[in-house]
C-alpha positions in Angstrom: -16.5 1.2 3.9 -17.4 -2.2 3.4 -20.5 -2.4 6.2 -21.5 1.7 5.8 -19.7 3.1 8.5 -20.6 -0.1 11.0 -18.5 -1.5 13.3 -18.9 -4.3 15.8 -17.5 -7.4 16.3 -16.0 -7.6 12.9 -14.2 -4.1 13.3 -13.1 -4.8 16.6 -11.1 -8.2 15.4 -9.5 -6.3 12.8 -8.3 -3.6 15.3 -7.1 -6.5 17.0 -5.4 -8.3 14.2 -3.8 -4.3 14.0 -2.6 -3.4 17.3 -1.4 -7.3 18.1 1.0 -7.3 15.1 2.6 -4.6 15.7 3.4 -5.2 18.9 4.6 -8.5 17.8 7.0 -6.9 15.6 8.7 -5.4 18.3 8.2 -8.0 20.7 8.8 -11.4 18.6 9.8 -10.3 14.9 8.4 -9.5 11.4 7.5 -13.2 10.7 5.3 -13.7 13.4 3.8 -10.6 13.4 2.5 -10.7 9.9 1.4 -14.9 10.9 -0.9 -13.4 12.9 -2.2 -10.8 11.1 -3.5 -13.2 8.2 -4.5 -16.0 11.1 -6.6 -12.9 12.7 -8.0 -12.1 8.9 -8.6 -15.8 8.1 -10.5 -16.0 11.3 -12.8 -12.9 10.3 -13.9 -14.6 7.3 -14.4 -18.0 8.7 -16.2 -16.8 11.6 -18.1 -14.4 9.7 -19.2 -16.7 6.9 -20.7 -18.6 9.4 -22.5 -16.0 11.0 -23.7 -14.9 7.2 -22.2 -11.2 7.8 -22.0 -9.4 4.5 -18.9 -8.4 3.1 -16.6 -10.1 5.8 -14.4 -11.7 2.7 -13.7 -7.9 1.7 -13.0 -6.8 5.4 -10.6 -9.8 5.7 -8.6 -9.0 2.6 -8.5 -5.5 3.7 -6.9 -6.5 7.0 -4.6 -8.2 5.3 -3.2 -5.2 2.9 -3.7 -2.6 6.0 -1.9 -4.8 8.7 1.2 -5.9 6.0 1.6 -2.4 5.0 1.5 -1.2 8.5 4.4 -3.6 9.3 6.5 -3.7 6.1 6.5 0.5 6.9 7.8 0.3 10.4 10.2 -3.1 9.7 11.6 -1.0 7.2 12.0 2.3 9.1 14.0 0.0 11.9 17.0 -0.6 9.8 19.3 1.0 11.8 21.7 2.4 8.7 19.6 3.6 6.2 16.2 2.6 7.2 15.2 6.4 6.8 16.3 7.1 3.9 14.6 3.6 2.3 11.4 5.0 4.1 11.7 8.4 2.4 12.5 6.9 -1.1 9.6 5.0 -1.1 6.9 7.7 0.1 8.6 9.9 -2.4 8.5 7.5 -5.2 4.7 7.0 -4.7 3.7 10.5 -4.5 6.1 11.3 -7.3 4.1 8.6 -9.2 1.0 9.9 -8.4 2.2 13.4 -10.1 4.0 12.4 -13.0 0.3 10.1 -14.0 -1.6 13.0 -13.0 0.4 15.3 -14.8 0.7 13.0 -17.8 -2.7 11.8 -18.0 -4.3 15.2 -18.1 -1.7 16.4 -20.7 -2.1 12.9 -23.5 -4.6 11.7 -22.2 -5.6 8.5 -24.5 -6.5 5.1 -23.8 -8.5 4.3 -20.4 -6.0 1.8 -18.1 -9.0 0.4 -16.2 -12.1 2.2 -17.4 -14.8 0.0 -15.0 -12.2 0.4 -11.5 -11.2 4.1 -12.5 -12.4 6.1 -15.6 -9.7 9.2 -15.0 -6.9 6.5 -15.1 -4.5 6.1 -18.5 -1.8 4.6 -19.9 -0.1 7.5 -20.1 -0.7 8.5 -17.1 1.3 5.1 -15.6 4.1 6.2 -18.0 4.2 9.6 -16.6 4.4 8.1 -13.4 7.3 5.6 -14.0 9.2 8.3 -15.9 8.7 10.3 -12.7 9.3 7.4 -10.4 12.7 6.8 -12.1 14.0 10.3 -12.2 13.2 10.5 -8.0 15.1 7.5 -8.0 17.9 8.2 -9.9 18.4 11.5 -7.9 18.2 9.5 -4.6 19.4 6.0 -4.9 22.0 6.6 -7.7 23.4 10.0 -7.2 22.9 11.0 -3.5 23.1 7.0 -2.3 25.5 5.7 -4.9 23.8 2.8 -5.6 23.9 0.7 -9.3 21.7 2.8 -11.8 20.3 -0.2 -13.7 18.9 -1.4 -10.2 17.7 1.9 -8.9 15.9 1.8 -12.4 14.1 -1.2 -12.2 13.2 -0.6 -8.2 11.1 2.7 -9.8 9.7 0.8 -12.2 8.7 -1.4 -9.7 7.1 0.4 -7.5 5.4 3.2 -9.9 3.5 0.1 -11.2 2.7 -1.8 -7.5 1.8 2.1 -6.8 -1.2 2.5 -9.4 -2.5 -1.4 -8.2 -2.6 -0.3 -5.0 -4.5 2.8 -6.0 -6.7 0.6 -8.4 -7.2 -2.0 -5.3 -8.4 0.2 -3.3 -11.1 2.0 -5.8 -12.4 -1.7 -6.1 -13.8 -1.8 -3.0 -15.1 2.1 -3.2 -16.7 0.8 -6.2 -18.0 -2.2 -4.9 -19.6 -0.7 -1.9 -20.8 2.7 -3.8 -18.0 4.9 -1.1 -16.5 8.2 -2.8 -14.1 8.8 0.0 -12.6 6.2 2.5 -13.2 8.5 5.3 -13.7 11.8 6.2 -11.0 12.1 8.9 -8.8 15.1 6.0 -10.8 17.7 5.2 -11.0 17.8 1.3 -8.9 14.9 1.0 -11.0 11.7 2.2 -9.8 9.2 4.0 -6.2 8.6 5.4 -6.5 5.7 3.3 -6.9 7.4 0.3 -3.9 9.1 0.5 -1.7 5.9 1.4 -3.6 3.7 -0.8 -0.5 3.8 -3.6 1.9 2.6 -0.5 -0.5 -0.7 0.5 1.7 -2.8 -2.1 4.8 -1.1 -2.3 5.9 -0.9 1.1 5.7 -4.7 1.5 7.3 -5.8 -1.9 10.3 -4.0 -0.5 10.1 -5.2 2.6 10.1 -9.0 1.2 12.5 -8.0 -1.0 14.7 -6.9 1.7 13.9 -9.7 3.7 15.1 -12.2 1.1 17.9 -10.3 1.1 18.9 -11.7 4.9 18.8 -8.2 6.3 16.8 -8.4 9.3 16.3 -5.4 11.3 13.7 -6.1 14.5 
């Protein structure tokens, strides 16, 4: 996106900065592995400034959310008790968001919630989409998991929101760099990054908050 379907050097590091954590992950841990991701980013945009490349602050930022994403999803999907069913929540609670604001955004409609990033975007579309957020969660996490409503609640509400920034993050740089679709790997759908876009901030809130938690899996 950012240098019109270019690749080179640049593209190359980033693959790098990619494939290297996540074999870290396995090999070493989550906290190396995401130490070198950002070292690898912060290298592309020092190296890159130097070399007056355009756009390598963008690419560098966009390792970071791809790589952390990448390895929040897979450090997550390693707990070996319920790492699938944290993994399906989540992917569930994003699309479920993505539905409920569709769904409520075409049916209110009202004021714009970031009219310069994304003009089809409302405010009561992101209700819609924590109210549908909530009732996934509710369903999963409190009746089928037994976990504490209240903070099954606030987990939806949570990510709904982190779900829509992601979305809005990544229409920045679509924006930015006059792109409709990420890619063109889904027929009729874009880019794989624009259908994973809502998960680029979700999956590694959770996984900090997990982490934080003392419940280290690899």
């Amino acid at each position: 996106m950012c240098r019109q379907g270019g690749f080179g050097l640049t593209g190359w590091a980033a693959e790098a900065a990619l494939l290297g954590g996540v074999m870290l992950l396995y090999i070493v841990g989550a906290e190396i592995a995401a130490a070198f991701v950002a070292a690898v980013a912060a290298g592309i945009a020092v190296f890159g400034l130097a070399r007056g490349e355009n756009a390598v602050l963008h690419i560098a930022v966009g390792v970071v959310l791809v790589g952390l994403f990448c390895l929040a999803f897979l450090w997550l999907r390693a707990n070996p008790e319920d790492g699938r069913l944290t993994v399906a929540w989540l992917v569930f609670a994003v699309w479920f968001t993505d539905t409920g604001a569709y769904a409520a955004g075409k049916t209110f409609g009202g004021p714009r919630l970031a009219p310069r990033i994304s003009p089809n975007k409302t405010w009561a579309g992101l209700a819609g989409g924590i109210v549908a957020a909530i009732v996934w969660s509710l369903i999963a996490l409190g009746w089928y998991d037994g976990r504490a409503l209240l903070p099954v609640v606030f987990a939806a509400i949570a990510t709904a929101i982190l779900a829509q920034s992601g979305d809005l993050s990544v229409s920045v740089f679509k924006r930015r760099y006059g792109v409709k679709d990420t890619g063109a790997l889904l027929p009729g759908h874009g880019g794989v990054l624009d259908r994973l876009d809502g998960m680029l901030l979700t999956a590694p809130a959770a996984a900090v908050l997990l982490y934080l938690a003392d419940r280290d899996f690899v």
